[in-house]
PAROVO-723721 format. One record per residue: chain; z, x, y of N, C-alpha, C in turn. Coordinates in nm, 3 decimals. Example, Ala and Ser with C-alpha at 12.3 -4.5 7.8 and 13.67 -1.06 7.14 Angstrom:
<atoms>
  chaine      n_Z      n_X      n_Y     ca_Z     ca_X     ca_Y      c_Z      c_X      c_Y
       A    0.780    1.319   -0.569    0.780    1.230   -0.450    0.780    1.320   -0.330
       A    0.708    1.285   -0.225    0.714    1.367   -0.106    0.787    1.290    0.003
</atoms>
This chain:
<atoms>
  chaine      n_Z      n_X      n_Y     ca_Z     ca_X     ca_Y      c_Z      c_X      c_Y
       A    8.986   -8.082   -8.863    8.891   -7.981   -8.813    8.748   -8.016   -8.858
       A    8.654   -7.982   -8.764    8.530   -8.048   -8.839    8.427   -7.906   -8.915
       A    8.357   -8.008   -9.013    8.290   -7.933   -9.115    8.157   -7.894   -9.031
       A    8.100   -7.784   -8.969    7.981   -7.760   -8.913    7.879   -7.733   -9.048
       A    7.769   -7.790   -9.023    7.666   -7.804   -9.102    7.571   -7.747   -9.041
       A    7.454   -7.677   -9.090    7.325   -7.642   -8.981    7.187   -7.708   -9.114
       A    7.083   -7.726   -8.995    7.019   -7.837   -9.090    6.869   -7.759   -9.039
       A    6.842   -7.668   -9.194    6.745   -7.570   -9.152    6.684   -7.560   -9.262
       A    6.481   -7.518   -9.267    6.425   -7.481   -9.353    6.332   -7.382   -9.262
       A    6.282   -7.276   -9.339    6.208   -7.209   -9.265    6.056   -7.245   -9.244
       A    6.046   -7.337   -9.333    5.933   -7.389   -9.295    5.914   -7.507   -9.173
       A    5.770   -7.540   -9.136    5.813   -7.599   -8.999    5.721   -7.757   -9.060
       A    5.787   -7.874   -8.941    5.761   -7.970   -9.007    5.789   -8.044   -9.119
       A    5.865   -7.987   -9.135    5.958   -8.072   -9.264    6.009   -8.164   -9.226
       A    6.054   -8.217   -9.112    6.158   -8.331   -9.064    6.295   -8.272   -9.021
       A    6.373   -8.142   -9.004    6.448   -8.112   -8.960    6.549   -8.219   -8.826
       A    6.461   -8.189   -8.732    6.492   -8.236   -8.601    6.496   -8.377   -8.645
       A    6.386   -8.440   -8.732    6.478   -8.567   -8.764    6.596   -8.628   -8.844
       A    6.608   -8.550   -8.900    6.733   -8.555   -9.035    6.866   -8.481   -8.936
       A    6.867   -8.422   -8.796    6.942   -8.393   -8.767    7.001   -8.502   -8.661
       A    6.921   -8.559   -8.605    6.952   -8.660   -8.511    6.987   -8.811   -8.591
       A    6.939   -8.778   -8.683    6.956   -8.958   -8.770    7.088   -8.934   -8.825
       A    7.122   -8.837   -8.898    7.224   -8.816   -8.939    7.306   -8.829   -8.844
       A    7.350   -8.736   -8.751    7.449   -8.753   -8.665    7.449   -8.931   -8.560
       A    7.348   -8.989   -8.586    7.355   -9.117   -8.509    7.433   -9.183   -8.643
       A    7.373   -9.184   -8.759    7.448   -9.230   -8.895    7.599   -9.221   -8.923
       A    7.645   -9.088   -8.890    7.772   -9.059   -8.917    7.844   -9.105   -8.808
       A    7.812   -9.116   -8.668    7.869   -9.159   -8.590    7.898   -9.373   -8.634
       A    7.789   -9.423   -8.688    7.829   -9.579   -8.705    7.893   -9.585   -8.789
       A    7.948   -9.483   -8.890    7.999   -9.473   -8.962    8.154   -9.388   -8.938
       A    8.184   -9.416   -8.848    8.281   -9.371   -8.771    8.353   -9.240   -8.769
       A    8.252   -9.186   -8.794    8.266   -9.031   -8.809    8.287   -8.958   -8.626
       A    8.334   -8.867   -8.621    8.329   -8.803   -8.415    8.221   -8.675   -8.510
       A    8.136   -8.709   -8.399    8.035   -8.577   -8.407    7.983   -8.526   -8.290
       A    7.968   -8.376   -8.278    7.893   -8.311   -8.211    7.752   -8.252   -8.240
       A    7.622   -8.265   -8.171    7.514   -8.222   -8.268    7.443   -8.125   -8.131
       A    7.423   -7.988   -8.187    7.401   -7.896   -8.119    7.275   -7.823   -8.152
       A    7.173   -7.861   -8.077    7.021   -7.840   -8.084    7.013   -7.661   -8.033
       A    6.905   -7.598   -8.137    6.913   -7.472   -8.125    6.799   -7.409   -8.114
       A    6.688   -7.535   -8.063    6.547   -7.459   -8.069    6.483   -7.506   -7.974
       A    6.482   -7.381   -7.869    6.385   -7.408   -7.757    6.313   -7.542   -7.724
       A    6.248   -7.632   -7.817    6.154   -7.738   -7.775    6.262   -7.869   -7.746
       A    6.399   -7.819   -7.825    6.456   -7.910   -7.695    6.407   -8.062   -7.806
       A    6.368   -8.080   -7.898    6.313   -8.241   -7.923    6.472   -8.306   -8.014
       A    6.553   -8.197   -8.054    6.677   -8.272   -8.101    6.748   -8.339   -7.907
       A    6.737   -8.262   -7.874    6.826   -8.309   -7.732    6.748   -8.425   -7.704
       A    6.609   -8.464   -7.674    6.548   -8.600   -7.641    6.543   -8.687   -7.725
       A    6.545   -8.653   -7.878    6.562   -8.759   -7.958    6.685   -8.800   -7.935
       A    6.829   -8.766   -7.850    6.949   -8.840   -7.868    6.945   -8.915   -7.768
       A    6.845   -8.904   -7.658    6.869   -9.015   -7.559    6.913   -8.929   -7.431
       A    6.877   -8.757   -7.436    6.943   -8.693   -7.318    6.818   -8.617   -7.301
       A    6.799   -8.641   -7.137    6.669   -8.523   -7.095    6.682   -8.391   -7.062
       A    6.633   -8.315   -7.173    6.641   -8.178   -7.125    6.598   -8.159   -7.049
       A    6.536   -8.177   -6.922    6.472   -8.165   -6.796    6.590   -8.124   -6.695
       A    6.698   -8.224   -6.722    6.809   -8.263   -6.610    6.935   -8.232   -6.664
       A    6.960   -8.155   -6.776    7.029   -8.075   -6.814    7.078   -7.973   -6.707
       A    7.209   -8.033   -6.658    7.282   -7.872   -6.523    7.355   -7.751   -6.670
       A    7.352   -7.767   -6.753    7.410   -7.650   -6.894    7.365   -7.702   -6.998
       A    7.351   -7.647   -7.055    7.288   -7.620   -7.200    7.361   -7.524   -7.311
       A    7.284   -7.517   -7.404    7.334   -7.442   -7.532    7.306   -7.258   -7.508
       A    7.203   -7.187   -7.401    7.183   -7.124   -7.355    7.344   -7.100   -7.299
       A    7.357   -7.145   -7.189    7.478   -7.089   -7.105    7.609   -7.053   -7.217
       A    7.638   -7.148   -7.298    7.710   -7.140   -7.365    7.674   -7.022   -7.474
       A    7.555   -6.953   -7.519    7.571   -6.832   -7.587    7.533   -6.669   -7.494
       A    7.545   -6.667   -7.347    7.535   -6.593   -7.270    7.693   -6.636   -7.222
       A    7.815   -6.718   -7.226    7.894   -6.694   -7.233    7.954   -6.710   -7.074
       A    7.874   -6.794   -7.003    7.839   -6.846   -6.903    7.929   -7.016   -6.883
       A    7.913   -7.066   -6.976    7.973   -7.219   -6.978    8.057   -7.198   -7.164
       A    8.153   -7.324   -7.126    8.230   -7.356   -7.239    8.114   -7.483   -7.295
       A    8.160   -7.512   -7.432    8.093   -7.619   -7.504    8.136   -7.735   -7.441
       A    8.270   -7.750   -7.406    8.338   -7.840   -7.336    8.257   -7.899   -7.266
       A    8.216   -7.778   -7.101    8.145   -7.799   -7.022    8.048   -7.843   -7.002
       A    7.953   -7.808   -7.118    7.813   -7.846   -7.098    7.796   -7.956   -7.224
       A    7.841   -8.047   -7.266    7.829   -8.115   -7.406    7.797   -8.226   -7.317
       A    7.715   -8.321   -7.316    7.672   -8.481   -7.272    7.686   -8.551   -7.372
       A    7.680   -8.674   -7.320    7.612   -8.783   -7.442    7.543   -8.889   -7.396
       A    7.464   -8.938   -7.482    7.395   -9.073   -7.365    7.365   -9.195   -7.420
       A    7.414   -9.243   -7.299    7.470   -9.418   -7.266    7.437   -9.506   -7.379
       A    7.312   -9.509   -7.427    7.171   -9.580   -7.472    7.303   -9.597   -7.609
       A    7.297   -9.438   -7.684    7.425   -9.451   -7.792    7.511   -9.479   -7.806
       A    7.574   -9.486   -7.709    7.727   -9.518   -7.697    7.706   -9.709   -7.683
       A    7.577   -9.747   -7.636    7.604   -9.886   -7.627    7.545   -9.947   -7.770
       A    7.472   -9.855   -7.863    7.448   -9.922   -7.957    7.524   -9.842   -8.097
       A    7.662   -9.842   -8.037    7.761   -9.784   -8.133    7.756   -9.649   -8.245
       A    7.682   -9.597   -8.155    7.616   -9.490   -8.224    7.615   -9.352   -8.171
       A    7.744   -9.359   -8.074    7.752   -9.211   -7.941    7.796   -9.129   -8.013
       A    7.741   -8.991   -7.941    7.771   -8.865   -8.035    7.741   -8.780   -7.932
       A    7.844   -8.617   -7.947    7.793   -8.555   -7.819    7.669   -8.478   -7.826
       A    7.636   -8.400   -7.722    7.523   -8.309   -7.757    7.527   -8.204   -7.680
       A    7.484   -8.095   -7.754    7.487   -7.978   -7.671    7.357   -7.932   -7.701
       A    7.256   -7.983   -7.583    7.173   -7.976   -7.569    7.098   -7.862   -7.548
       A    6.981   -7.866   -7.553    6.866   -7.720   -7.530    6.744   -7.760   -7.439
       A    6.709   -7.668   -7.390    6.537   -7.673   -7.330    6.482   -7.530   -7.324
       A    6.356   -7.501   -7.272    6.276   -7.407   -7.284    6.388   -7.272   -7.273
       A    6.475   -7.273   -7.148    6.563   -7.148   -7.129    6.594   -7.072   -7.176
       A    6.608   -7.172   -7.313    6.702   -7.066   -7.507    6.658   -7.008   -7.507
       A    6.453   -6.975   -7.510    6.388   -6.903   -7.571    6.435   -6.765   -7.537
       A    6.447   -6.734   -7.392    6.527   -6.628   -7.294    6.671   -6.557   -7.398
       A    6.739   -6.649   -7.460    6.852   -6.595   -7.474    6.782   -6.523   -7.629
       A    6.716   -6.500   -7.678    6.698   -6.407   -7.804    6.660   -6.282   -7.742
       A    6.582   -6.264   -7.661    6.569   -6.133   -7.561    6.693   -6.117   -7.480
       A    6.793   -6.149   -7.434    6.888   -6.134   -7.340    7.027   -6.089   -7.439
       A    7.014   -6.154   -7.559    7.103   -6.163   -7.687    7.083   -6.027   -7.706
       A    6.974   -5.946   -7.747    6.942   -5.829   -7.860    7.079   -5.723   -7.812
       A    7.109   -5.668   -7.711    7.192   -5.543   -7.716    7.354   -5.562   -7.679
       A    7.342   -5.774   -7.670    7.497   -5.813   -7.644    7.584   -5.764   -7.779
       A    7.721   -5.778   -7.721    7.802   -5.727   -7.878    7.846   -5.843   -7.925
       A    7.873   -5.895   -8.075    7.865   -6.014   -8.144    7.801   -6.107   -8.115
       A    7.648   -6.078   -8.107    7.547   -6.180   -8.038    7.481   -6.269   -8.178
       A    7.567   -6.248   -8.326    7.513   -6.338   -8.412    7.655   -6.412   -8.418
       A    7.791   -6.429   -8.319    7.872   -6.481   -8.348    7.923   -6.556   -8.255
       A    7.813   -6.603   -8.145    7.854   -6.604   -8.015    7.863   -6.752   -8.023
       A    7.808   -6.843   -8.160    7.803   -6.998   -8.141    7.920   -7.025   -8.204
       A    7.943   -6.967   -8.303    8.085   -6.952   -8.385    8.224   -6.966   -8.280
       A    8.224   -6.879   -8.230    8.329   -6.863   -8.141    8.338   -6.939   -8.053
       A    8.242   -7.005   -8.020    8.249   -7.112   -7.871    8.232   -7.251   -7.957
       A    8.194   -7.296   -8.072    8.235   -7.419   -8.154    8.380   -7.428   -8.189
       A    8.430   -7.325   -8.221    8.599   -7.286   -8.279    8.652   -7.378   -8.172
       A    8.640   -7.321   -8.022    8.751   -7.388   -7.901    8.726   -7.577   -7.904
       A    8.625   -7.650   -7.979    8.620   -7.804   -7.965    8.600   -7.867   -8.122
       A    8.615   -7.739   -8.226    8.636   -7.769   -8.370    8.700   -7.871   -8.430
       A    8.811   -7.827   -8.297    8.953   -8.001   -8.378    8.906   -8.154   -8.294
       A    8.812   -8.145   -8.219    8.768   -8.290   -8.172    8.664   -8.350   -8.251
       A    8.593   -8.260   -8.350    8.522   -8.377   -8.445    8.525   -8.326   -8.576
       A    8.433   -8.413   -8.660    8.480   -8.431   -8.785    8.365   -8.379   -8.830
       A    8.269   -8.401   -8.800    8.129   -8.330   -8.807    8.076   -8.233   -8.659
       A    8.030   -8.091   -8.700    7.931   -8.094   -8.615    7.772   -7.999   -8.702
       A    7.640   -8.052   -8.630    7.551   -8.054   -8.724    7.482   -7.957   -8.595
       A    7.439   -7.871   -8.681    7.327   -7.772   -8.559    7.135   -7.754   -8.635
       A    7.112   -7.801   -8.506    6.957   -7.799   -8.561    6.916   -7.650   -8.526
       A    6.853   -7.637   -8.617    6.795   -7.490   -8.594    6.633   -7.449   -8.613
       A    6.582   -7.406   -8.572    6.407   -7.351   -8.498    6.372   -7.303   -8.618
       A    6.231   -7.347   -8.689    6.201   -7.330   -8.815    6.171   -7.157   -8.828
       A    6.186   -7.075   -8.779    6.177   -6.903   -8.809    6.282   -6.866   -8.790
       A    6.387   -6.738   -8.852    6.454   -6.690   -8.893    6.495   -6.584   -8.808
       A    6.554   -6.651   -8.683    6.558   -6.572   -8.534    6.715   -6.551   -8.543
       A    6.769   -6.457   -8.398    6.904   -6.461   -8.379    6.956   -6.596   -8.303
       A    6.862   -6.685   -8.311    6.905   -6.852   -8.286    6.983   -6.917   -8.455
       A    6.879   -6.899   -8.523    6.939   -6.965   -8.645    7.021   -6.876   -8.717
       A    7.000   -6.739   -8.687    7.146   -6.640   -8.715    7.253   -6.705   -8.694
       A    7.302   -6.724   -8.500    7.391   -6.787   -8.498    7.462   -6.895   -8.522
       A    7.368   -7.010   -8.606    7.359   -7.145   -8.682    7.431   -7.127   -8.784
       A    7.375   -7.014   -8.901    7.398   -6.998   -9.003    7.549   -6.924   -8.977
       A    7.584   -6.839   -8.925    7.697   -6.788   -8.892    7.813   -6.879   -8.873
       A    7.806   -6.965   -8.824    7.871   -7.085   -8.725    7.898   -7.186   -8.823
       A    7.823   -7.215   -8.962    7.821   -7.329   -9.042    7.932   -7.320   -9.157
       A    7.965   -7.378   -9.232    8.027   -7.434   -9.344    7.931   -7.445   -9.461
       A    7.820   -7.455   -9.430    7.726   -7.491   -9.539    7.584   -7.532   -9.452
       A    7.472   -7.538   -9.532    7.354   -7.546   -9.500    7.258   -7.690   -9.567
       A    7.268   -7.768   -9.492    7.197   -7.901   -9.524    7.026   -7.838   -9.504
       A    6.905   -7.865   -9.637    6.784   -7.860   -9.663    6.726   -7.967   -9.644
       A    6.643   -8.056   -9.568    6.535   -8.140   -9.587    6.456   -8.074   -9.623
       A    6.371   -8.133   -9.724    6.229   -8.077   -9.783    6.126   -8.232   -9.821
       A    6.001   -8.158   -9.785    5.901   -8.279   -9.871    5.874   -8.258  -10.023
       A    5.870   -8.334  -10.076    5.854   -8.261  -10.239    5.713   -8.217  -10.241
       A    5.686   -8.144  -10.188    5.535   -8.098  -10.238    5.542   -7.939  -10.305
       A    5.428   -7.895  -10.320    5.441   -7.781  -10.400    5.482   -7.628  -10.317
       A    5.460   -7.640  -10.177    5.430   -7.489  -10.082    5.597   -7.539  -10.035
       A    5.687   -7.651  -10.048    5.802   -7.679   -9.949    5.886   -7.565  -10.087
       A    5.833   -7.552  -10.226    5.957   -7.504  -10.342    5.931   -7.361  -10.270
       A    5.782   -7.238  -10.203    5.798   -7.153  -10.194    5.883   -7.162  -10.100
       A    5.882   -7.221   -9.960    5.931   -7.182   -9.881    6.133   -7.191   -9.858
       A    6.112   -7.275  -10.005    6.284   -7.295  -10.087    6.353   -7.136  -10.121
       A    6.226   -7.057  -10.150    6.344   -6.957  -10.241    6.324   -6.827  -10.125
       A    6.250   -6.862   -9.998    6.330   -6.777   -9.878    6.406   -6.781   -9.808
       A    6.427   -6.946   -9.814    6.563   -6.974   -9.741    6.714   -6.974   -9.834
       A    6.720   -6.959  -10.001    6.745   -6.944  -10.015    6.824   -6.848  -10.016
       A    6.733   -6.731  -10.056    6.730   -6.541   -9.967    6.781   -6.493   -9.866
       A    6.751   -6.593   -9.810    6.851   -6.562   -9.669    7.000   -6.552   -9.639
       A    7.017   -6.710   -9.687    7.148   -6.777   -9.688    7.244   -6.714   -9.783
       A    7.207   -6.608   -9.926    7.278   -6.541   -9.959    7.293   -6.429   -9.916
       A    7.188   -6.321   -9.817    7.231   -6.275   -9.712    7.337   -6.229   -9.580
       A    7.339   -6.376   -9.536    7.366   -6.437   -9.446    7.572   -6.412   -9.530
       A    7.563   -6.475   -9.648    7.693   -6.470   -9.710    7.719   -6.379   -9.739
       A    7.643   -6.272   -9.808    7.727   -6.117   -9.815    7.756   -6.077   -9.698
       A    7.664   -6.053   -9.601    7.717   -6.019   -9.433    7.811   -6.037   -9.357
       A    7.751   -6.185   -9.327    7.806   -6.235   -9.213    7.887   -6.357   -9.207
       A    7.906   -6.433   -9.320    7.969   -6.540   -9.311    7.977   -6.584   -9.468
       A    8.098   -6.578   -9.498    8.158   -6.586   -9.674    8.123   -6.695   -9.676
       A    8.131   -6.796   -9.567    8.149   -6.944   -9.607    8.043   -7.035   -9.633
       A    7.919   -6.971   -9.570    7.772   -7.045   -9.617    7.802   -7.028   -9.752
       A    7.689   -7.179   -9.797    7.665   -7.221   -9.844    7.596   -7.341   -9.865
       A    7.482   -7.325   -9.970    7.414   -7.455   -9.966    7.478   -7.589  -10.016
       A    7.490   -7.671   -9.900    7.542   -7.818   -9.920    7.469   -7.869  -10.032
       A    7.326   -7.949   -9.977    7.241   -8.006  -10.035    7.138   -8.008  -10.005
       A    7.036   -8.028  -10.066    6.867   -8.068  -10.051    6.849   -8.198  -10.010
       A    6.830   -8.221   -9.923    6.781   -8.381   -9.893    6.570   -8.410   -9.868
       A    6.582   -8.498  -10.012    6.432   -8.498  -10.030    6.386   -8.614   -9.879
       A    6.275   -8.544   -9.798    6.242   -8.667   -9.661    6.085   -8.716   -9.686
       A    6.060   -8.814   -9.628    5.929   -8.815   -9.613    5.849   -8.833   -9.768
       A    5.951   -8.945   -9.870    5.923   -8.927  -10.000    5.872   -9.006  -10.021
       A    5.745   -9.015  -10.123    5.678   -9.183  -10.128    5.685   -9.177  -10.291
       A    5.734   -9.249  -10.345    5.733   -9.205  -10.486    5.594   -9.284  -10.589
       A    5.517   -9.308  -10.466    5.383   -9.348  -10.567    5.294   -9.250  -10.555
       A    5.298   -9.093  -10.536    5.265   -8.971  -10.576    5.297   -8.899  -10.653
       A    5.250   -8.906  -10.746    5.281   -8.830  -10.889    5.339   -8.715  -10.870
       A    5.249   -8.634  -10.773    5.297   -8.493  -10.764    5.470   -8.492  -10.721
       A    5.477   -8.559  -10.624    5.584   -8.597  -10.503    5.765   -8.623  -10.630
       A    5.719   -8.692  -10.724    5.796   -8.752  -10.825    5.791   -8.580  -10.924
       A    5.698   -8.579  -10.959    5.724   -8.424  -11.018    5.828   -8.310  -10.971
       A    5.807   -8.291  -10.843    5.893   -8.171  -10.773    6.012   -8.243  -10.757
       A    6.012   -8.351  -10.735    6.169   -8.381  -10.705    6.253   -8.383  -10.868
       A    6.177   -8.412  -10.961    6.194   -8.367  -11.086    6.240   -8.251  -11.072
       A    6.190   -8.153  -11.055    6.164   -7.984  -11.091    6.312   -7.953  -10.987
       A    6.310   -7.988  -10.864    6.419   -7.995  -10.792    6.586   -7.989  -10.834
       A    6.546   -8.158  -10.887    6.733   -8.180  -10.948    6.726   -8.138  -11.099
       A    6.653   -8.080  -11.188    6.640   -8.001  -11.314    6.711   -7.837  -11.215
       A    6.645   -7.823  -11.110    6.670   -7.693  -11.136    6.799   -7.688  -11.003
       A    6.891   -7.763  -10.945    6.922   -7.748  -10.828    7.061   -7.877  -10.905
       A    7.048   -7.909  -10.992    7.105   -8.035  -11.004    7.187   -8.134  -10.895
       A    7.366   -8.101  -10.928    7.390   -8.186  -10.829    7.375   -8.129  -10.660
       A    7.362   -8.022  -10.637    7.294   -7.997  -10.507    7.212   -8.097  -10.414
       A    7.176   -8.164  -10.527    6.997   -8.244  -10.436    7.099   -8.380  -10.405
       A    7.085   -8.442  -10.288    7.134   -8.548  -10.240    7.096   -8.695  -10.334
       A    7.148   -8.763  -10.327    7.117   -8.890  -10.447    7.024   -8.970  -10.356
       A    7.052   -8.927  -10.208    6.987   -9.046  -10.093    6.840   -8.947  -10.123
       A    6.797   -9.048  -10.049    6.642   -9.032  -10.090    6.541   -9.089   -9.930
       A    6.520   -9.022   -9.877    6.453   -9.082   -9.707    6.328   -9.148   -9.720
       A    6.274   -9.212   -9.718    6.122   -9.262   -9.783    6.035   -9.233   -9.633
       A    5.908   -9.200   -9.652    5.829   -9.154   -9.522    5.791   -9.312   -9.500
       A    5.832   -9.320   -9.333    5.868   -9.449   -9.293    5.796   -9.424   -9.128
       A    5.742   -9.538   -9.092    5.689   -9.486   -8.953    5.727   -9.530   -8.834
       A    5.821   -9.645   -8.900    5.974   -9.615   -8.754    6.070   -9.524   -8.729
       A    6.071   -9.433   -8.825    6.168   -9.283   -8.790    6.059   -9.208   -8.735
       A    5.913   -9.208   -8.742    5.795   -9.140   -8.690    5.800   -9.163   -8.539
       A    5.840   -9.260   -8.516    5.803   -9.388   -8.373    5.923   -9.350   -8.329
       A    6.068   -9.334   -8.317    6.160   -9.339   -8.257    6.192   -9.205   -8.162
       A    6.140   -9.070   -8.185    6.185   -9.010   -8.082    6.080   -9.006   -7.977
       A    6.000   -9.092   -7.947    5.863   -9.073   -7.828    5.983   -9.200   -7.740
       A    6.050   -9.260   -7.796    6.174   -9.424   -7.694    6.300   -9.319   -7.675
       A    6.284   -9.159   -7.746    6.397   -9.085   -7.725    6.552   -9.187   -7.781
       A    6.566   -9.206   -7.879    6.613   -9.249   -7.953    6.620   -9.210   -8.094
       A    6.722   -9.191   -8.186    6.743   -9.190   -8.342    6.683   -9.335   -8.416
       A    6.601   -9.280   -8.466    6.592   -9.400   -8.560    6.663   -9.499   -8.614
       A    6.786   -9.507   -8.664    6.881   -9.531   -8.698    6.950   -9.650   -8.550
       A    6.911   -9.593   -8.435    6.908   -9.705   -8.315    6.782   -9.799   -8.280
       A    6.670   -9.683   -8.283    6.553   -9.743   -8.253    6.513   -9.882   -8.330
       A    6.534   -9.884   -8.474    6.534  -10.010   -8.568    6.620   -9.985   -8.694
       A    6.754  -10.024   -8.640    6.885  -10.029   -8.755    6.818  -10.112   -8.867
       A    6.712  -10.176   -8.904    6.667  -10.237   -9.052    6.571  -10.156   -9.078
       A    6.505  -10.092   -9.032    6.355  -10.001   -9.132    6.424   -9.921   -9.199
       A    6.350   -9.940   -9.353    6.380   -9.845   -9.449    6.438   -9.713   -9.472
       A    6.415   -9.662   -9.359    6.416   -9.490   -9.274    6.530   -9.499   -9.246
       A    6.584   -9.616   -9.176    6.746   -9.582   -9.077    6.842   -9.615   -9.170
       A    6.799   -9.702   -9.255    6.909   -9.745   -9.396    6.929   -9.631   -9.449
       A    6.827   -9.592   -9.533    6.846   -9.491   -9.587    6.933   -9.372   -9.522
       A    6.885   -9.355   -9.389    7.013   -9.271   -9.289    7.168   -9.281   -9.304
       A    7.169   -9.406   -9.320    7.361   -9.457   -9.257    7.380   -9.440   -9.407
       A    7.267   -9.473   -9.509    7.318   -9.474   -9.687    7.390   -9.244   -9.692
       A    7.264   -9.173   -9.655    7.322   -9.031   -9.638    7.448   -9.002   -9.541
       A    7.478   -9.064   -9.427    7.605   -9.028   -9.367    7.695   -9.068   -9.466
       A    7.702   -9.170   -9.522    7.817   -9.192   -9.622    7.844   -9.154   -9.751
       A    7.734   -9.080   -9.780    7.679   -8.971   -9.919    7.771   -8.850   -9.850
       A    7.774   -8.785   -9.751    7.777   -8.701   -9.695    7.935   -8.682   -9.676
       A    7.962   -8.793   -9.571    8.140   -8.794   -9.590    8.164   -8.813   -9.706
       A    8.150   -8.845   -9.806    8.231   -8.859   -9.924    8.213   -8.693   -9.987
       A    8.098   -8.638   -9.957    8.074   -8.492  -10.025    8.170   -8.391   -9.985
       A    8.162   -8.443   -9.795    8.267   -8.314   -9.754    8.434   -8.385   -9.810
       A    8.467   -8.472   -9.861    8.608   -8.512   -9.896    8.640   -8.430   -9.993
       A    8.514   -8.406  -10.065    8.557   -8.346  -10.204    8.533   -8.158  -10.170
       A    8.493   -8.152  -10.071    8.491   -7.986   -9.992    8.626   -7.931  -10.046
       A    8.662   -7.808  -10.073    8.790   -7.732  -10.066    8.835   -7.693   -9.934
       A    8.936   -7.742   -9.961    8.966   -7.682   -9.767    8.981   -7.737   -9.670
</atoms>
């Protein structure tokens, strides 16, 4: 059965959308089956995999209006599959935005991704949901739907405030609505360690977060910058830059983490 992950900070610009697409291109060369299910309107996890939300006939929309199965609307594209790196997608575009207004007076409208991941649960081993940096009934249903909660952060000083609301949440989120969240790990992105400050917080981080914080380490690299404008994962775009290593090094940080999962 696969472990759903959602890969969220409430802050915006952190690298989310990229740590969600690299990863799942990662875990896939690493012969992992994954599904990666984009949850925020702009739609840039769905083009970074190599699929145009333009020409999308279903989406992640239909599927939480209850309209299409995941089955139905899941693609994948070619580009990945030829550079051993295919993974499905259940893609998004502008439409979603619609379903948080269309959502408000449905009944179990924070459980509606949950329930429609359950029916294709036993076909992968991972599935990873990107989620829209504000704290909507989009990433409700993320957080609802997950196993645990993967953090990218930059080590700077405003990424620790915006740490202890997402924190806040996610224990929330667990008294409520879902026993099973929980924070996976912190994955430090975009790290240059010839910034003092940068080396400090990630200090302050695994002092205060210990083994939580991922051992992989993403270094700010400007072929993972460059790869979703070719609509591509980094990790395809140039399998040797520093950025995509470091990627396939966290998919295998990652499977070994969920081995040691209960359950």
């Amino acid at each position: 059965m696969a472990r759903i992950f959602c890969v969220a900070n409430q802050k915006g610009g952190v690298g989310k959308t990229t740590t969600t697409v690299n990863l799942a291109a990662g875990l896939a060369k690493v012969g992992q089956r994954v599904l990666m299910v984009d949850l925020d309107p702009q739609g840039n996890a769905t083009m970074g995999s190599g699929v145009d939300k333009r020409q999308l006939q279903l989406t992640v929309y239909d599927v939480l209006l209850e309209s299409a199965t995941v089955a139905e609307a899941r693609v994948r594209s070619p580009r990945l599959v030829e550079a051993g790196c295919g993974y499905d997608v259940l893609g998004a575009n502008r439409e979603l935005a619609g379903a948080e207004v269309e959502l408000v007076d449905q009944e179990r409208r924070e459980k509606r991704l949950r329930e429609a991941l359950a029916t294709v649960a036993g076909e992968y081993d991972f599935i990873l949901v990107d989620c829209p940096p504000a704290l909507s009934l989009l990433t409700l249903n993320g957080l609802c739907a997950a196993h645990g909660v993967i953090v990218p952060m930059q080590c700077e000083y405003f990424a620790l405030e915006g740490l202890t609301d997402l924190v806040n949440t996610i224990k929330q989120v667990h008294a409520n609505l879902n026993k099973d969240l929980q924070i996976i790990g912190l994955l430090r992105v975009m790290f240059d360690p010839r910034i003092t400050l940068q080396q400090q917080v990630s200090d302050q981080l695994k002092a205060h977060f210990a083994e939580k914080v991922f051992d992989t380490v993403i270094p700010r690299n400007v072929r993972l910058a460059e790869a979703p404008s070719y609509g591509l994962p980094g990790v395809v775009f140039d399998a040797s830059a520093r950025g995509s290593l470091a990627f396939v090094e966290f998919a295998r940080e990652m499977v070994a983490r969920v081995q040691k999962m209960p359950g």
